[in-house]
N, C-alpha and C positions, 0 to 999 in steps of 0.2 A: 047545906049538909055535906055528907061525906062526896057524894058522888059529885055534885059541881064543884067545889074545890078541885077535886081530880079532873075530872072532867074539861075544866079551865085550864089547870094546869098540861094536861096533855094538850089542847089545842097551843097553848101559845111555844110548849116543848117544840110539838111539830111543825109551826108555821114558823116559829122563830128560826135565827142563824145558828141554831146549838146543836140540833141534831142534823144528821148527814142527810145529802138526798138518799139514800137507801141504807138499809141494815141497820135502822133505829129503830128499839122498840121499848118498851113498857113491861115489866113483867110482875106480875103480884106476887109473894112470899110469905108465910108464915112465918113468922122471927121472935124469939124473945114472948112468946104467947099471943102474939100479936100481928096483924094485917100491915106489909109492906109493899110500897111499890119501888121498881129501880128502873131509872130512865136511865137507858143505855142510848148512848148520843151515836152509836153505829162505830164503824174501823176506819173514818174517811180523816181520823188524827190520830197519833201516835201515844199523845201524852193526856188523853180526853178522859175524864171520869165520869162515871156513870154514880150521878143522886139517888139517896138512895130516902123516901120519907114516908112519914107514917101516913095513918086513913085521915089523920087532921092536915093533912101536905104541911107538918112539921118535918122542916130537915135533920135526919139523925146522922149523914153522915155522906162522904163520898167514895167508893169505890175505885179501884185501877189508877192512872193514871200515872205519871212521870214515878214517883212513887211506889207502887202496885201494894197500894192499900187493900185489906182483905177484912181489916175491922170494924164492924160498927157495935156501938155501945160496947165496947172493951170483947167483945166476943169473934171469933171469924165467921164470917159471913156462908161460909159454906154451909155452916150447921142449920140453914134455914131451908125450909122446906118448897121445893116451886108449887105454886097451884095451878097459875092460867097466865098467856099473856093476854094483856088486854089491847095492845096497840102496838100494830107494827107498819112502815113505809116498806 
C-alpha cells in the first residue's frame, strides 16, 4: 500500500548514500489535486536535487539542482501547498 512504498522508500533515502548526514528531510505537499512527497537530500552538495513522487513513489520529477529546476508536471512547484514533514535527520 501507500504507506510502505513510502515508507521503504524513506528508509533506504535515509540509510542510503544520497541523503546528507544532517538537513535531510521528507516533506508532503498538496500538488496538482494531489498527495506529494519531496526528499530533500540536505545542503551537504551543491548541485543535489531533491525527488520529488507521488503516494504510488511514481517519480514526477526532480527539483534544484545544477539546473535549479522549479517545474513538475509543466507547473512550478511553488504553487503546491506544504502540509507536514514526515522525516527529517
Amino acid at each position: 500500500g501507500q504507506q510502505t512504498c513510502l515508507q521503504t522508500k524513506i528508509n533506504s533515502f535515509s540509510s542510503g548514500n544520497y541523503a546528507c548526514p544532517t538537513t535531510a528531510n521528507v516533506k508532503e505537499y498538496f500538488f496538482q489535486n494531489s498527495t506529494v512527497y519531496v526528499f530533500n537530500p540536505g545542503n551537504c552538495g551543491a548541485d543535489m536535487t531533491s525527488e520529488v513522487i507521488n503516494s504510488d513513489c511514481q517519480t514526477l520529477g526532480y527539483l534544484g539542482g545544477f539546473a535549479g529546476n522549479i517545474l513538475i508536471n509543466s507547473e512550478d512547484f511553488s504553487n503546491a501547498t506544504f502540509v507536514r514533514t514526515v522525516w527529517t535527520n
